[in-house]
C-alpha positions as CSV (number, residue, x, y, z in Angstrom):
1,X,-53.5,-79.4,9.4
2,X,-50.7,-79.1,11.9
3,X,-49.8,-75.7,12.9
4,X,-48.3,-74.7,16.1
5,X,-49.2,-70.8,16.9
6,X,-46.8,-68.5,18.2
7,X,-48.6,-65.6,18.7
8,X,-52.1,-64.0,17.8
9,X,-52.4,-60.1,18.3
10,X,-55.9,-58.0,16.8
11,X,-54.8,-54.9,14.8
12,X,-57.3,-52.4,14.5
13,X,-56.0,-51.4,11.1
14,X,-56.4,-47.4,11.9
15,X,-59.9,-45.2,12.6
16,X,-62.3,-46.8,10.2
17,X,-61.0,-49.8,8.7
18,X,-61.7,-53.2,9.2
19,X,-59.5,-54.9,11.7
20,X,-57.8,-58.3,11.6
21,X,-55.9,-61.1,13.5
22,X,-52.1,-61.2,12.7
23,X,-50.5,-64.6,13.3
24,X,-47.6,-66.2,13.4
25,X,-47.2,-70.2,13.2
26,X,-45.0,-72.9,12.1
27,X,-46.7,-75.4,9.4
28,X,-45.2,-78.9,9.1
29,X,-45.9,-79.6,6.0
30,X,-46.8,-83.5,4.7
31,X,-43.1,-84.0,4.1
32,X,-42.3,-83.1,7.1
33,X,-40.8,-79.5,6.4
34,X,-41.3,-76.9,8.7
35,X,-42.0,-73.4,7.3
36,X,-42.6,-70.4,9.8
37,X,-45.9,-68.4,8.6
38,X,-47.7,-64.9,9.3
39,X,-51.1,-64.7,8.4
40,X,-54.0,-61.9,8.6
41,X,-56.4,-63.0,9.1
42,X,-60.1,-60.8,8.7
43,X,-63.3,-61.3,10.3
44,X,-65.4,-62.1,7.3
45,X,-65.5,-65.7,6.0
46,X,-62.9,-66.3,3.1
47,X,-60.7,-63.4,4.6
48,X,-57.4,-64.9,5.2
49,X,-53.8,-64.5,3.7
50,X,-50.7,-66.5,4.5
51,X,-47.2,-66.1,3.9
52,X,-43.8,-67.9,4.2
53,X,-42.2,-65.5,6.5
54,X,-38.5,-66.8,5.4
55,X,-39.9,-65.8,1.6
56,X,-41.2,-62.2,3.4
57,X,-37.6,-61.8,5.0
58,X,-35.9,-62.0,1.3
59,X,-38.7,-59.8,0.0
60,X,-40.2,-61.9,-1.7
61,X,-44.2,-61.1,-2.3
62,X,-44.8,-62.2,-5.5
63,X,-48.2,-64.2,-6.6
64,X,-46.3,-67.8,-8.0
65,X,-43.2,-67.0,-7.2
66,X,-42.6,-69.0,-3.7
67,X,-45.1,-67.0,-1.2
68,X,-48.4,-68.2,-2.9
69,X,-50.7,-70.0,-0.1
70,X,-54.0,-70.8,0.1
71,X,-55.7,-68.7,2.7
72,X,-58.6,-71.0,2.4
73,X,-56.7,-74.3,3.2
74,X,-55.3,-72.6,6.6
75,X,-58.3,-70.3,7.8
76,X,-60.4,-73.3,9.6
77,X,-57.4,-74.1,11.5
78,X,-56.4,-70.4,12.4
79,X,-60.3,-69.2,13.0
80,X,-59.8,-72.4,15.6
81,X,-57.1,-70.9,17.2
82,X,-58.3,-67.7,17.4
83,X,-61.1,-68.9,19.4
84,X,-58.7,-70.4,21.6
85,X,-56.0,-67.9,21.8
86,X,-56.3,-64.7,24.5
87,X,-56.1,-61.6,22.3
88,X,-56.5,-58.1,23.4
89,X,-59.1,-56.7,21.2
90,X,-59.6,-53.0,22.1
91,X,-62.5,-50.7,21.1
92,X,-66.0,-50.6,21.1
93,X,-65.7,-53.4,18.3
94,X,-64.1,-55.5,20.5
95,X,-65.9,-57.7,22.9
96,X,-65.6,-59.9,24.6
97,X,-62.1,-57.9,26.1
98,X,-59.3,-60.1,27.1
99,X,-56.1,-59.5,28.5
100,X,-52.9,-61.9,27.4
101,X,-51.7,-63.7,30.1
């Protein structure tokens, strides 16, 4: 999958809930179209949404209606990056702590 990542940030998603990974990435697509995305992107396995953030921008959120992706065929690649990717994960949830460069 080629995805170039613009930015990761953790979001603790308020007192008690679960946090996740926000994304953002451009996907060159087989056809050689270029579509920026945003993804969350939870810790649990099978916990990943993507969007087309042009398709976010007109409002669009519809399921089937031209911002329906498969988290599943992207969350490998982003799981990869997150590993890779400083992030500053704050809390007692959050080791190990890292600052962004």
């Amino acid at each position: 999958m080629n995805l170039k990542i613009k930015d990761i940030s953790y979001h603790r998603n308020g007192i008690c809930g679960k946090g996740f990974y926000a994304i953002l990435f451009d996907w060159e697509e087989d056809k050689g179209k270029s579509r920026s995305m945003v993804a969350s992107v939870f810790d649990g396995e099978g916990q990943c949404a993507v969007y087309d953030l042009a398709e976010l921008l007109k409002g669009n959120i519809t399921f089937a209606c031209g911002n329906s992706w498969r988290g599943d065929h992207f969350e490998g690649a982003l799981r990869e990056a997150i590993e890779k990717h400083p992030t500053n994960r704050i809390g007692p949830f959050a080791l190990p702590f890292v600052v962004k460069p």
